[in-house]
Every structure is written in C-alpha cells, then in structure tokens.
C-alpha positions in Angstrom: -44.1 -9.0 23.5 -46.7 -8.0 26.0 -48.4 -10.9 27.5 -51.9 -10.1 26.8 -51.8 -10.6 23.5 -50.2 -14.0 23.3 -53.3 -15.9 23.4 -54.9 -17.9 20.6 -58.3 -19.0 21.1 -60.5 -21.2 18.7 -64.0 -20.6 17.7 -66.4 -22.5 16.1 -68.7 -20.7 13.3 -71.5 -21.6 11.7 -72.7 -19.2 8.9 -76.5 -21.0 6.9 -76.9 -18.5 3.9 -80.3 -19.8 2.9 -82.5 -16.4 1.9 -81.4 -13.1 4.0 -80.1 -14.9 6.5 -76.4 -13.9 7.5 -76.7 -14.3 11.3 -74.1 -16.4 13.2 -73.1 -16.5 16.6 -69.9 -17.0 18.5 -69.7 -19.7 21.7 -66.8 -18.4 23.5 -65.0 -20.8 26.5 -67.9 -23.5 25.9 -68.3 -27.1 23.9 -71.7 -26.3 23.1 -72.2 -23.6 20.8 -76.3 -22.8 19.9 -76.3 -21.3 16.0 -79.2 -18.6 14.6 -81.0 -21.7 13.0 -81.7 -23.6 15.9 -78.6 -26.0 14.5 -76.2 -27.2 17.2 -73.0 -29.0 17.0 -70.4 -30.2 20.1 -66.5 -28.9 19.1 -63.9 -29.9 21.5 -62.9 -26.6 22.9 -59.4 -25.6 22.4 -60.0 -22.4 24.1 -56.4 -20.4 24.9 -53.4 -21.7 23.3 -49.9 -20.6 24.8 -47.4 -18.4 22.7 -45.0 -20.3 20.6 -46.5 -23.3 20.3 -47.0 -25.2 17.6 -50.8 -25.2 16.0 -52.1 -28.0 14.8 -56.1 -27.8 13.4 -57.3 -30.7 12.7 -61.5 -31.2 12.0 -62.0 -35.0 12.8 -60.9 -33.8 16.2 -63.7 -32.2 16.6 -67.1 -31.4 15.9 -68.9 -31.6 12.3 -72.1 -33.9 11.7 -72.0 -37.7 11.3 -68.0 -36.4 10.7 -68.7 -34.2 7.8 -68.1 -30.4 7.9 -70.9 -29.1 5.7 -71.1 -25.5 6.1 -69.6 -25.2 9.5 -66.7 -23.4 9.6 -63.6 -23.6 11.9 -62.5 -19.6 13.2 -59.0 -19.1 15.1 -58.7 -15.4 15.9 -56.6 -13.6 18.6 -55.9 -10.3 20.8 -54.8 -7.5 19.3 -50.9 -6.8 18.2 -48.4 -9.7 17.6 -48.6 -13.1 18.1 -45.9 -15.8 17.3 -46.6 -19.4 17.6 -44.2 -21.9 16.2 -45.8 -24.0 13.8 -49.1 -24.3 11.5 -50.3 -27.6 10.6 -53.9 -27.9 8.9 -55.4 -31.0 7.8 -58.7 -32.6 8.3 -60.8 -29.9 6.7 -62.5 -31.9 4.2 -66.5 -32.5 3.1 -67.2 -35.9 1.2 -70.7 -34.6 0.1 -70.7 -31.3 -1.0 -67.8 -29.4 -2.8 -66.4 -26.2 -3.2 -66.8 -24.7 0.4 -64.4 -22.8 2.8 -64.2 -25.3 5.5 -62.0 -23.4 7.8 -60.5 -19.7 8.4 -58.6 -18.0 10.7 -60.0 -14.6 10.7 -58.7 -11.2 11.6 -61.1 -9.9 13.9 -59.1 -6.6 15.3 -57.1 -3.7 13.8 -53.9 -4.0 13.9 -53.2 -7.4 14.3 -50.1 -9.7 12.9 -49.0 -13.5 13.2 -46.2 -14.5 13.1 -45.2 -18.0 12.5 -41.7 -19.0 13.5 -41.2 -22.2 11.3 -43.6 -23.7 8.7 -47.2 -23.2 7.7 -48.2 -27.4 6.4 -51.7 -27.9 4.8 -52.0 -31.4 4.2 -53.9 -32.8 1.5 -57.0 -35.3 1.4 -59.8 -37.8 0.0 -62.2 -34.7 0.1 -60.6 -31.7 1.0 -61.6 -28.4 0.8 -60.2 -24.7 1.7 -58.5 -23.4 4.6 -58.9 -19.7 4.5 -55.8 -18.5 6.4 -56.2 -14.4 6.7 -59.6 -13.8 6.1 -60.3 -9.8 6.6 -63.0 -9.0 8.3 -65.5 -6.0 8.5 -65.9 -4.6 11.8 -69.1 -2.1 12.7 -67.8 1.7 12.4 -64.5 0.8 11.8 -64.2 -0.7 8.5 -62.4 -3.5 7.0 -59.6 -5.4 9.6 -56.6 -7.3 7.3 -54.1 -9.1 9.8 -50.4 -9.4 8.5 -48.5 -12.9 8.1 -44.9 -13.5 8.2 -43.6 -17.3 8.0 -40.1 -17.4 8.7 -40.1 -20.8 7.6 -42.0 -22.6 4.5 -45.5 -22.8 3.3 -46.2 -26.1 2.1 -49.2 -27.5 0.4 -49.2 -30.8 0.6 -45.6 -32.9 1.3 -43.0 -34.8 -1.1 -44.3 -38.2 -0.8 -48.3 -38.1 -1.1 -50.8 -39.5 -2.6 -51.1 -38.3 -5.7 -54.9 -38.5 -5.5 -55.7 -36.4 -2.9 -56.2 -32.7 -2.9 -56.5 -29.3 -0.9 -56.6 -25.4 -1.2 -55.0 -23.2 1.2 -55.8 -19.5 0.5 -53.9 -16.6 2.2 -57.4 -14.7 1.6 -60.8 -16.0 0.0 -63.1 -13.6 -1.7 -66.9 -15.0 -0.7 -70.4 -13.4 -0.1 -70.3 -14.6 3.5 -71.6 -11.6 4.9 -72.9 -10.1 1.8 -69.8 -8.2 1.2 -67.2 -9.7 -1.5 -64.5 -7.4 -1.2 -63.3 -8.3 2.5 -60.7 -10.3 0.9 -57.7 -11.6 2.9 -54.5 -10.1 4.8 -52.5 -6.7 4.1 -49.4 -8.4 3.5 -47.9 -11.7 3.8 -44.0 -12.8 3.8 -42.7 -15.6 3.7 -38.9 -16.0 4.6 -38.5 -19.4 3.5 -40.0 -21.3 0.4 -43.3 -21.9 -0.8 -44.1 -25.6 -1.8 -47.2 -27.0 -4.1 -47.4 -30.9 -4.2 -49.7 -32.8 -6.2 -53.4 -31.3 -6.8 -52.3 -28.8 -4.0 -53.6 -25.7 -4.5 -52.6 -21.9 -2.8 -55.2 -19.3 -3.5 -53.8 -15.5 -2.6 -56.6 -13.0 -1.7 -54.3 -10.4 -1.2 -55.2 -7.0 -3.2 -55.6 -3.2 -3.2 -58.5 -2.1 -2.0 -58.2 2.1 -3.6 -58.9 0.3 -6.8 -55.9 1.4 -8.4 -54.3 -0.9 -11.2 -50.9 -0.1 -10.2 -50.0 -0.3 -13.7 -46.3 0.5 -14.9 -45.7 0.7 -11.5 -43.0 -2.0 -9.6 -43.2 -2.1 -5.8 -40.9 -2.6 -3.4 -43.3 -3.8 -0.9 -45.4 -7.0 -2.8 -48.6 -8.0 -0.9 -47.0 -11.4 -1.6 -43.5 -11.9 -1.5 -41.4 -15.2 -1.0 -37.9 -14.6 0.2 -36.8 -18.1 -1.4 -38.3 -20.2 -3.9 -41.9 -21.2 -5.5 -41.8 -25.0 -6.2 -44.7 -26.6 -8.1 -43.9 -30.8 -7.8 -46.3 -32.8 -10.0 -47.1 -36.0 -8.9 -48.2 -38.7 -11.8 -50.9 -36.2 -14.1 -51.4 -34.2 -10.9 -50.1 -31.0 -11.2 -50.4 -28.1 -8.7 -52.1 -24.6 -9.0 -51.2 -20.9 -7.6 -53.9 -18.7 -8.4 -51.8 -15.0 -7.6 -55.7 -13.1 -7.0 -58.5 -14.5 -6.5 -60.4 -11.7 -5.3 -63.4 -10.7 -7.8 -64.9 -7.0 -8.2 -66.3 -5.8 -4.9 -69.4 -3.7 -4.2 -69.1 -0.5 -6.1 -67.0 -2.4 -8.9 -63.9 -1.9 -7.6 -61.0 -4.0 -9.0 -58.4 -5.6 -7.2 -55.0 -5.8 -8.2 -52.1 -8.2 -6.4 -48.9 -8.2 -6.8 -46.2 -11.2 -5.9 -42.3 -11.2 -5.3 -40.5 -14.1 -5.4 -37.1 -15.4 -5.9 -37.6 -18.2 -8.6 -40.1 -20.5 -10.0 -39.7 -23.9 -10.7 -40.9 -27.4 -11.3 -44.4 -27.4 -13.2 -47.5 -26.4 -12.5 -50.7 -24.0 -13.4 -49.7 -20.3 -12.9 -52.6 -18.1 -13.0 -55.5 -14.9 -12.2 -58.9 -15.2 -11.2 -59.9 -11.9 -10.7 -62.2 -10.4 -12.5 -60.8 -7.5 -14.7 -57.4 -7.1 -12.8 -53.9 -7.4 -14.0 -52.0 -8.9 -11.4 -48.0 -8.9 -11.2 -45.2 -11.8 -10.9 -42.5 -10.1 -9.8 -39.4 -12.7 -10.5 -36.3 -11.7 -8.1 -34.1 -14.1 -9.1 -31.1 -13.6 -6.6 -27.3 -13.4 -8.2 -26.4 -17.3 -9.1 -30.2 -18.4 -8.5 -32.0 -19.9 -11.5 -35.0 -20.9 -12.1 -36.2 -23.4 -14.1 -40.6 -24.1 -14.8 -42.1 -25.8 -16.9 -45.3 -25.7 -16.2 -47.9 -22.7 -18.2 -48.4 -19.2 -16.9 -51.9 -18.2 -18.2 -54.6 -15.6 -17.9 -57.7 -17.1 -16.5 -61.2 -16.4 -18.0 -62.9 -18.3 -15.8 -64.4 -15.4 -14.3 -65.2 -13.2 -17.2 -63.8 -10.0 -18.1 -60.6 -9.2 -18.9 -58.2 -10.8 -16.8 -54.5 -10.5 -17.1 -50.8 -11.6 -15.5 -47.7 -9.6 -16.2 -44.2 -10.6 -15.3 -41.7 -8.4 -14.3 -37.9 -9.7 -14.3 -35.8 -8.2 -11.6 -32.4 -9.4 -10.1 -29.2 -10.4 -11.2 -30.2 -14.2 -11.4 -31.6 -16.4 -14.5 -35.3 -18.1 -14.6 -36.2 -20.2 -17.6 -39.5 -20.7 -18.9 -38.9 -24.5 -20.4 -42.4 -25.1 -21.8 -43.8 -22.7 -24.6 -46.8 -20.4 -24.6 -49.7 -20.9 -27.5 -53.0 -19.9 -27.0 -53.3 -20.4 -23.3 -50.8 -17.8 -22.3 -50.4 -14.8 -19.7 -51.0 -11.1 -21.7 -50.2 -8.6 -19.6 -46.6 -8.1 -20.8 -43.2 -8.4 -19.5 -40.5 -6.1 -18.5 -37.1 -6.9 -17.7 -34.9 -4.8 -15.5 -32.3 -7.1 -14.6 -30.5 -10.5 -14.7 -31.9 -13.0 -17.8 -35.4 -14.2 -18.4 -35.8 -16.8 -21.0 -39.5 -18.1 -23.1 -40.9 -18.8 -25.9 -44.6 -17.8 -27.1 -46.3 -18.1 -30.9 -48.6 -15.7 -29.3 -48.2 -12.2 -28.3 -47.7 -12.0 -24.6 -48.5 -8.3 -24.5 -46.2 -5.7 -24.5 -42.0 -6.1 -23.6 -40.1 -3.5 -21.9 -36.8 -3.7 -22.1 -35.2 -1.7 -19.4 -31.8 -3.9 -18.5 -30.6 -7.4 -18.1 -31.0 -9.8 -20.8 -34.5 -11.0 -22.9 -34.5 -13.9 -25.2 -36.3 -16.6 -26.8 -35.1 -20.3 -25.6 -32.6 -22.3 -27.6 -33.9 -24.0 -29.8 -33.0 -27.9 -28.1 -35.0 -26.5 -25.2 -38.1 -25.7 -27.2 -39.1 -29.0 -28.0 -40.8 -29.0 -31.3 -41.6 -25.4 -31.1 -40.0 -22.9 -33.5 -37.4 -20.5 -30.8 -39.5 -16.8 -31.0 -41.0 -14.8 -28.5 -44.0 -12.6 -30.1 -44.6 -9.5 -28.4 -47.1 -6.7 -28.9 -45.3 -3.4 -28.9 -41.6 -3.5 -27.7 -39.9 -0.8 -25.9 -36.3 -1.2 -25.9 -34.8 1.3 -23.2 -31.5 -0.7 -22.4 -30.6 -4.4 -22.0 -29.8 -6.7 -24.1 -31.7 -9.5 -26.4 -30.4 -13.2 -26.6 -29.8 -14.6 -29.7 -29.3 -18.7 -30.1 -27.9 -19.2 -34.1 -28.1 -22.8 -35.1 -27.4 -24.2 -38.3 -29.9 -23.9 -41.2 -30.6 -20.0 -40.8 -32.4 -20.8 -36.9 -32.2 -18.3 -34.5 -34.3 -17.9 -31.6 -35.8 -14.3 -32.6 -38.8 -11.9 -31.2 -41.7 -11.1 -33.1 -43.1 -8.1 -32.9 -46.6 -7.3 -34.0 -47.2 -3.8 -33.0 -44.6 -0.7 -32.6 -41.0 -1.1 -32.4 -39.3 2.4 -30.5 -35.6 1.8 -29.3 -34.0 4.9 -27.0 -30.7 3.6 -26.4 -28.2 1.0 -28.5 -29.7 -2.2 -30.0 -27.2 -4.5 -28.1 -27.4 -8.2 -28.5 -25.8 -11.3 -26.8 -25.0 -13.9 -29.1 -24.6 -17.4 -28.9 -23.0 -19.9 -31.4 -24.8 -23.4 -31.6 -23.2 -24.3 -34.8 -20.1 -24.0 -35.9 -21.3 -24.0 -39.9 -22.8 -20.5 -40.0 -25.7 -20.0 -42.7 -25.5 -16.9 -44.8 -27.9 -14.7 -42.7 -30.2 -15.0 -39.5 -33.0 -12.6 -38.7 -33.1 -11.8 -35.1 -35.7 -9.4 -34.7 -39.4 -9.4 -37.1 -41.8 -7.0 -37.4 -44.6 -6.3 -39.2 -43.6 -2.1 -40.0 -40.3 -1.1 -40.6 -39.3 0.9 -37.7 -37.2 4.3 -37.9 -33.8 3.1 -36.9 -32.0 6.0 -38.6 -28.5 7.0 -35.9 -29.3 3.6 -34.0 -25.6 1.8 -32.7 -25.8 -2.0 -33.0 -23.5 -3.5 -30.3 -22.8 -7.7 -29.3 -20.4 -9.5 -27.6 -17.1 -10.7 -28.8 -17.0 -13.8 -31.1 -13.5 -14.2 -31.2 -12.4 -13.8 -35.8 -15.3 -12.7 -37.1 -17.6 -9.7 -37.0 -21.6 -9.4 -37.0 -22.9 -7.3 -39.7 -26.5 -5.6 -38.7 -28.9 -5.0 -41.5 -32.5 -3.6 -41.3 -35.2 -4.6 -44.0 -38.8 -4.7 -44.1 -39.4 -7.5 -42.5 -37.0 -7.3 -39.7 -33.6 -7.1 -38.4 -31.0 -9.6 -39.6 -27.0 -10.3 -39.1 -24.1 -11.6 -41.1 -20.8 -12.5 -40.3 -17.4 -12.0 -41.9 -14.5 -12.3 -40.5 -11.8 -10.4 -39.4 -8.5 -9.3 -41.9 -5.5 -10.1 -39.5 
C-alpha cells in the first residue's frame, strides 16, 4: 500500500444550522479551532494516526462544552485510496441535554477512497448516547457526491454481551440529514463485513446505504448488496430492551428521488426490531443462509411508517441453509413480499405479506407447537409458484399449517409438497393451500415425499386445496 495514503487524521467540526447558515470551518494540525459563529472549543488534537493501528474515538477525551457535545461534531477523514487500521472502537459520543443529533462522523472527503478495518468495529453504548455516523458521503465542488467503501474483516458490534441494559447508542453506516442543505448525500457505496454483525440491548445500526439512479431494483436480486454480512446478524435483548436494524434510512432526496438498499446476510437471529425508514422505498433482506446454517428470530420484521409514504421490506430466501421466523406477523408486518429460491424459510402471518414467489427450496407456515397461540398460515397476496416446494405440518384435529392466498394463484411447474406427520391419528382431510378464487389447475401434477404405507390424495375445491390419505394395497 503506498505510504501516502496511510494516514488518518482527526478533525473537529462544528456545523450551527440556525437560519441560512451552513458555514463550518476545518482547523487542521491545531488544538484551537475558530468556528463561523465566533464559537470556539479546545479538542485534543490527534492529528496523524499510523497505519494499522487500532482507533479508538472517544469524546470525553476531548473537547465539547462543560463536557457535553451539543452540536459539535467529531470528523475522521483520510488521503485518498486504502487505508487499513486494525481496530474501531467508538464510545463517548453522547449529549445529556439535547437528543436526537449526529454526534460524530467519519466522513469521506475524496473520490475513491476505502477503509479497511482488519478486526472489529465496537460502538459502545451509554447514559445519553447518540449517533456515530460512520461513512458519511460527502459532496465535493464540481465533482459530485464522494461515498468511501468499508470492509470489516472482523465484527461490528453495537454494544457488548454483558451491558447495562439501560443504556443506549446508534451507529449508522450512513445518516441521511440536511447538514449542508442536501439530504441525499447519504452514506458509503458499499460496506462488507466478513465477520458478524452484533446488536445488544437498545443498540441500534442505522444503514444509509442506497441507489442513487433512483431505480427500485424491483424483481431484481443482486449479487453485489450494498450491505452484506458474510456471517451472522444477532439481535440480543437485554431485560425489555430490545435492539433495532433499520436496513434504509435514507429519505427522498432533492428532486424526489427514492432510495432503495439492499442487505445480504447469512442468518438472523435472537430478537429484535427489523425495519425501513425510507420514505417510499422497498428495501431488500437478502437471507443467504449457508448449507447446515440456521437461523432462528424471533423478534418482528415490519414496514415502518414513521416517515410517511409507502414504505416497504421484502425478503428474499437464498442458500441451501434454513432461517425460522419463531414469532408471528399480525398487523405490524413487512409487505413487500417474499421469494424463495433456495434452502427453507419458515413464518407465519394472519396478514398478507405481499406477494410469494416461489422459485425453489422450500416455503412453509411454522408448526403449529412453534406458533404459540397463533393458528399455523402464511397469508400471501398473489402467489407465483415456479418450482419449490411448500411445507406442510398435519397435526391431529384437521391442523395443518397452510397458506392463504388472497389474490391470484398461477402455478407453471408441479404443485410439490413436503409433508410432515405430527400425529400419528390422521383426520379425514387437511386443506393445505386457501384461496379466495378457484384457480385453473386443469393438467397440474401433485407430487410429495414418501410417507412410508399410505398415499396422499390431492383434491381442488372452491375454497382451496386439500389432501387425504389411504393406504397402500400390499
């Protein structure tokens, strides 16, 4: 790596948005900085940092008034190209008096430029913290917008195992804002992390990641996420405090253009608040669940209205791997849809989650002793059955975990199902698939698995698809 651009240095930034006012100025090898509004504060200069080391930014080491942040702002940029350092450790960045501010950022500030951390990225949690905004973009005069790229060949962790359930923290890989008058800077071009991602407590990640063409990306699955986690995502509640991951929280920039994110992972798990806050975007969980890898979360994965509009999540299911979806969707429920291309996926909903797509692998409501006291369906919009399989749980009493369909019902290949015994009294009949019109089924093969003596019988009515069993002459 060339030399020259191994060099961190650390800025201090203060930003006073009262009226027009968006000037700021940048203090550069000095402890005392002067600011547009006269304002001055001391900041114990950290000035060049040596390649690999390991970061650690922490505000009550230095400056801030009567130790408060207020709007001041901590800035670590660096020289153009790569740099690696070994560590990232954040904590400190907190205001007691007034909420909901970005209290630090590391900003990209030239074209071109990537970090690369070689272990983990920690933001520790506090009494009053705030947000780090780690990847800010930034807009540079007659160039345009400047997005940095992140890799973490380690883990990201928000908060750590044993804290106090109490206190709190954001870290955002991006943060939409009106600092300079233009909302749609948003945050990096790309960020990977090789390790997991971990959310304790009220911890909070925040990814500001999106496309900037405006294009919804819809039906569309990339190979390259904006987000992607190699390993795990791990929500860990502590007491009633649970964690959030807000997958875009970039709102409609100048010129209404709407940004769309989408994240690859390799499982979720634990429990937690899944959801979008951007403004009119549909933003894509991409579930890669690794052959052997499941997942297991049983927290809520929701669209989030807090902004307006029409905001939506849609999961896609790839990989040979399982992920289970323990707690079931009502009212407060993700709507962009779900496709399934591999490997099993596993939920229940008494509300439509938009549309399935049905394209391989294996789609199913929960069994029924996992569903609590919810009945075992998944209700879906229009479903698409292309190949694949759905899971079927038959209990006793006529219960099977079925899908509900309330809007078309259009099958191209065979109507295969995988189904699984929980009684060993079966009831007369079981309906495994409802809908609300009768679909044209006319030529269509109905396949399962093997159940040993006795044979499923497949019968269309008006109200949905049902089986019965008889068993086999010897």
């Amino acid at each position: 790596m060339n030399s020259s651009y191994s060099a961190l240095r650390i800025y201090l930034f203060a930003a006073y948005f009262s009226g027009a006012c968006e000037s700021f100025c940048f203090g550069v090898d000095s402890e005392f900085l002067n600011y547009a509004q006269g304002a001055a504060d001391t900041w114990e200069s950290l000035d060049v940092l040596p390649a690999h080391s390991d970061v650690v930014l922490d505000y009550g080491k230095g400056g801030g008034r009567s130790g408060s942040v207020c709007r001041f702002h901590n800035i670590l940029f660096f020289s153009p190209g790569e740099t690696e350092v070994k560590s990232v450790v954040l904590r400190n960045f907190s205001n007691a008096k007034n909420g909901g501010g970005v209290c630090g950022i590391l900003r990209s500030m030239r074209v071109g430029q990537k970090l690369k951390i070689l272990r983990n990225i920690t933001r520790e949690l506090g009494k009053y913290e705030e947000n780090f905004n780690l990847g800010a973009a930034s807009f540079i005069p007659y160039v345009g917008i400047s997005r940095m790229e992140i890799e973490v060949c380690g883990d990201v962790n928000v908060g750590r195992l044993r804290g106090n359930p109490l206190y709190k923290g954001s870290l955002s890989f991006g943060e939409w804002s009106g600092c300079l008058g233009n909302g749609d800077f948003g945050g990096p071009s790309r960020v990977l992390v090789r390790g997991d991602v971990n959310i304790f407590g009220l911890g909070e990640l925040r990814c500001g990641m999106g496309v900037e063409s405006g294009e919804s990306r819809n039906g569309k699955i990339l190979s390259r996420a904006e987000f992607e986690v190699s390993g795990e995502v791990n929500m860990v509640p502590f007491d009633a405090s649970y964690p959030t991951w807000i997958l875009n929280n970039r709102r409609t920039a100048n010129g209404g253009k709407v940004f769309c994110t989408v994240a690859k992972i390799g499982s979720l798990n634990g429990s937690g608040l899944v959801k979008n806050d951007a403004k009119n975007a549909l933003s894509t969980l991409v579930l890669d669940n690794p052959r052997g890898v499941i997942g297991v979360f049983k927290g809520r994965i929701q669209d989030d209205g807090s902004t307006g509009g029409d905001s939506k999540i849609r999961i896609v299911k790839e990989g040979e791997g399982a992920q289970y979806f323990e707690k079931p969707f009502g009212k407060k429920r993700f709507t962009g849809g779900l496709d399934v291309w591999d490997g099993e996926i596993y939920l229940n909903s008494t509300e439509s989650i938009g549309n399935l797509s049905l394209n391989g692998g294996v789609v199913g409501a929960l069994p029924f002793e996992n569903a609590g006291a919810a009945s075992p369906v998944l209700t879906v919009s229009d479903f698409n059955w292309i190949g694949g399989s759905v899971a079927a749980y038959l209990h006793r009493g006529g219960i099977c975990s079925e899908i509900r369909i309330c809007g078309d019902f259009k099958v191209r290949g065979d109507v295969s199902f995988v189904l699984v015994l929980k009684t060993y009294v079966l009831s007369e009949k079981y309906r495994l698939l409802r809908w609300n019109k009768k679909p044209d089924l006319n030529g269509a093969r109905f396949l399962s698995n093997s159940l040993g003596n006795i044979f499923p019988v497949f019968e269309p009515k008006k109200d949905g698809l049902y089986v019965s069993f008889r068993r086999k002459k010897n």
